[in-house]
Each structure stands twice: as C-alpha cells, then as structure tokens.
C-alpha positions as CSV (number, residue, x, y, z in Angstrom):
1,X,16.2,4.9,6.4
2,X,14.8,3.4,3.5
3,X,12.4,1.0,5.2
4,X,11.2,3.5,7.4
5,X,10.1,5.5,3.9
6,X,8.7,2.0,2.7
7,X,6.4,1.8,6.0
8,X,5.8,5.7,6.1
9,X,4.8,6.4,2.7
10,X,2.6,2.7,2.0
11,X,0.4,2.7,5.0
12,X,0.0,6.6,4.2
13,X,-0.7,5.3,0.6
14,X,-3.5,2.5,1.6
15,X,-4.8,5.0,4.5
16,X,-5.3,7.5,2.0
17,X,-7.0,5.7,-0.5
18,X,-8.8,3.3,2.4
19,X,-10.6,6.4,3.7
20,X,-11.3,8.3,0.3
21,X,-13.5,5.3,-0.5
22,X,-14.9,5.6,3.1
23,X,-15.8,9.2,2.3
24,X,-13.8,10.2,5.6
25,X,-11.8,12.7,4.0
26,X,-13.1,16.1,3.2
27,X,-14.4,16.5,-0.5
28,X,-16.7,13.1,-0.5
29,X,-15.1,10.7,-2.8
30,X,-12.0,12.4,-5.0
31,X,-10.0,11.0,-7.9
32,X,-7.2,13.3,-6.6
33,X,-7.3,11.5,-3.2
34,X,-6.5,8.2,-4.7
35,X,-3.9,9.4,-7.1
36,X,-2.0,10.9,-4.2
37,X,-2.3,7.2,-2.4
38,X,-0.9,5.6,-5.4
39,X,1.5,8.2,-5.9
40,X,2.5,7.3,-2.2
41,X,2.7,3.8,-2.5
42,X,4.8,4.2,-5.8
43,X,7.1,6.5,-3.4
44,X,7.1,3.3,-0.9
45,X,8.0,0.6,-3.9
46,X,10.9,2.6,-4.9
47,X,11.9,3.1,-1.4
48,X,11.4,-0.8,-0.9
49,X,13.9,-1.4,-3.7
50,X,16.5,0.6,-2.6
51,X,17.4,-0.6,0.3
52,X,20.1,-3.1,1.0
C-alpha cells in the first residue's frame, strides 16, 4: 500500500511541477502549482518511510 502511495503521489509530484515550468497547465507559470508538487512529493517521502 504504501509503495503504491510512494509511486502515486512522486511522479504526480515531479509531473506537476515538470509541466508548471512547461506552462502546460492552465494559469501560465504558478507558485501554487509547484507547492502542491512539493507538497506531493513530501506526501510520497513519508509514504516511502513507512513502509516495511
């Protein structure tokens, strides 16, 4: 479970922030974008140490 969250949330993470600097994503180039691709990798390195 855990390591599906780890691969979910961190290529969502680098996506997100991969494509706000690509100016893919609506809004040209946000701050709020790559805050919410950080936030998702943090999500993914406390899923990474959780699991066992």
């Amino acid at each position: 479970m855990y390591l599906v969250l780890f691969v979910l949330l961190g290529t969502c993470g680098a996506l997100m922030i991969i494509l706000n600097f690509l100016l893919v994503l609506p809004g040209s180039q946000s701050g709020w974008y790559t805050i919410g691709g950080l936030a998702l990798l943090a999500g993914a390195f406390y899923a990474a140490t959780q699991y066992r």
